[in-house]
C-alpha positions, 0 to 999 in steps of 0.5 A: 780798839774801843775807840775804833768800835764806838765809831764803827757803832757811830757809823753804824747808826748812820745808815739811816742817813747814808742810804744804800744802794738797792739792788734787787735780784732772783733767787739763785742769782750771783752777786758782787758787794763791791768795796769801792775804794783803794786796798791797801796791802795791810788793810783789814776787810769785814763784811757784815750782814744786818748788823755789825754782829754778824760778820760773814767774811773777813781778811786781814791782809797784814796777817794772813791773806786767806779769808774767813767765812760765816759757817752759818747762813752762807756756808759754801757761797761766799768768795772774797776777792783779796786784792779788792776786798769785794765779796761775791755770794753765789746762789742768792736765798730769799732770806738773804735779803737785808742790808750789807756793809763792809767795814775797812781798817781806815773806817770806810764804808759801803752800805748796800741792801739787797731784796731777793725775790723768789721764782713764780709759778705760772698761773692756772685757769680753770672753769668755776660754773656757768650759767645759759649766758656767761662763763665764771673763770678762776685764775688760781696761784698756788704755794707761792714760796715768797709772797713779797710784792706778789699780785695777781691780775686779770686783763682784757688786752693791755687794760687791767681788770681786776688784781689782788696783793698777796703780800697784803693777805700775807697767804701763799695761794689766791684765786681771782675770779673773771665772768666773760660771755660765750661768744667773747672775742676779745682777749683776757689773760692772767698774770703773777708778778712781783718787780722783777718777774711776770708769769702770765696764762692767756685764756682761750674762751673757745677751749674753756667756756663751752657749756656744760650739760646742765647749763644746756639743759638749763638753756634749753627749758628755757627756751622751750618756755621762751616758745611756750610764752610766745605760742600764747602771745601768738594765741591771744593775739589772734584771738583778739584780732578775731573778736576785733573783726567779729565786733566790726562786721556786727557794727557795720551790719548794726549800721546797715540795718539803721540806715533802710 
């Protein structure tokens, strides 16, 4: 029996080695670990979960065909296959992401390791402040359960603007800010993702980036100045068109004068 356990510890320790087979998946998804390999009838089957002391399933085919269960962390979500030896986990979490290996009663192995990632919200865009010219907008995410591989982004078509990482922040909720001009036409949007979904929020300029009250008042002093400005451009150019041609006509009569 300890010399079964020191070469399951041995191949243990050659995970690094082997690999695994990654798999990504959604939380609430199903899965099937697979054996992959021919069960005899008096074969013992355990399935782990991260190390070879968390055992969640188990049959020993020469003793009892009924399977044992983990009553901890996949209480109620485990089905073990007794003519295969596979192992189904229904209801996916995203603490359930980690490495799985079965161990057979002739030492054969399967690693597999799963990342399960949660569900994103849909982003939300709302207006930040304005100006007489231009729109500041804030694409907002808020309590992201997961926050594994998450980004957050702006684009203008199909060309990325700008994005942030929120596994890099480690923080559930972000807002990214875009600056657009009033008549903008083209198209923006925001998206949420991690690598297996995207959550995206088109962006109507027209709804969201008319001007507020202040920014009216505000572009109209300003234009109410831009006209007082050239009023006296007006004025002192006329004023000086007439100096000019008072200037001219004493010349010419300057010259007149001289010449009888």
């Amino acid at each position: 029996m300890l010399h079964k356990l020191l070469i399951c510890l041995f191949m243990w320790s050659l995970i690094g080695v082997l690999g695994y087979e990654v798999k990504s998946v959604m939380e609430g998804d199903s899965v099937t670990l697979y054996t992959k390999t021919s069960i005899h009838s008096d074969y013992m089957i355990q399935w782990f979960f991260e190390s070879l002391f968390t055992r969640i399933a188990t049959i020993d085919k020469a003793v009892n065909k009924i399977p044992t269960y983990d009553d901890g962390r996949f209480k109620g979500r485990l089905q073990l296959n007794v003519q295969t030896g596979d192992l189904t986990i229904t209801n996916m979490r995203t603490e359930d992401s980690g490495e799985y290996s079965v161990i057979i009663s002739d030492m054969v192995m399967t690693l597999y390791r799963f990342n399960v990632y949660a569900h994103l919200p849909v982003p939300v865009i709302t207006r930040d402040s304005c100006s007489c010219s231009k729109c500041v907008l804030l694409c907002s995410v808020i309590n992201v359960t997961d926050v594994t591989d998450v980004s957050l982004s702006w684009y203008k078509r199909n060309s990325l603007l700008s994005n942030i990482s929120l596994s890099d922040l480690n923080i559930s909720s972000i807002s990214l800010h875009l600056e657009v001009e009033y008549q903008d036409t083209n198209t923006y949007s925001c998206a949420v993702n991690n690598p297996l979904i995207n959550q995206t929020q088109h962006l109507n300029i027209t709804h969201l980036c008319q001007p507020c009250s202040d920014c009216v008042s505000c572009c109209d002093t300003t234009k109410a100045v831009i006209r007082l400005v050239a009023s006296a451009l007006v004025g002192v150019a006329t004023v000086a068109v007439l100096i000019y041609d008072i200037r001219s006509r004493r010349a010419e009569q300057k010259r007149n004068t001289n010449f009888i």
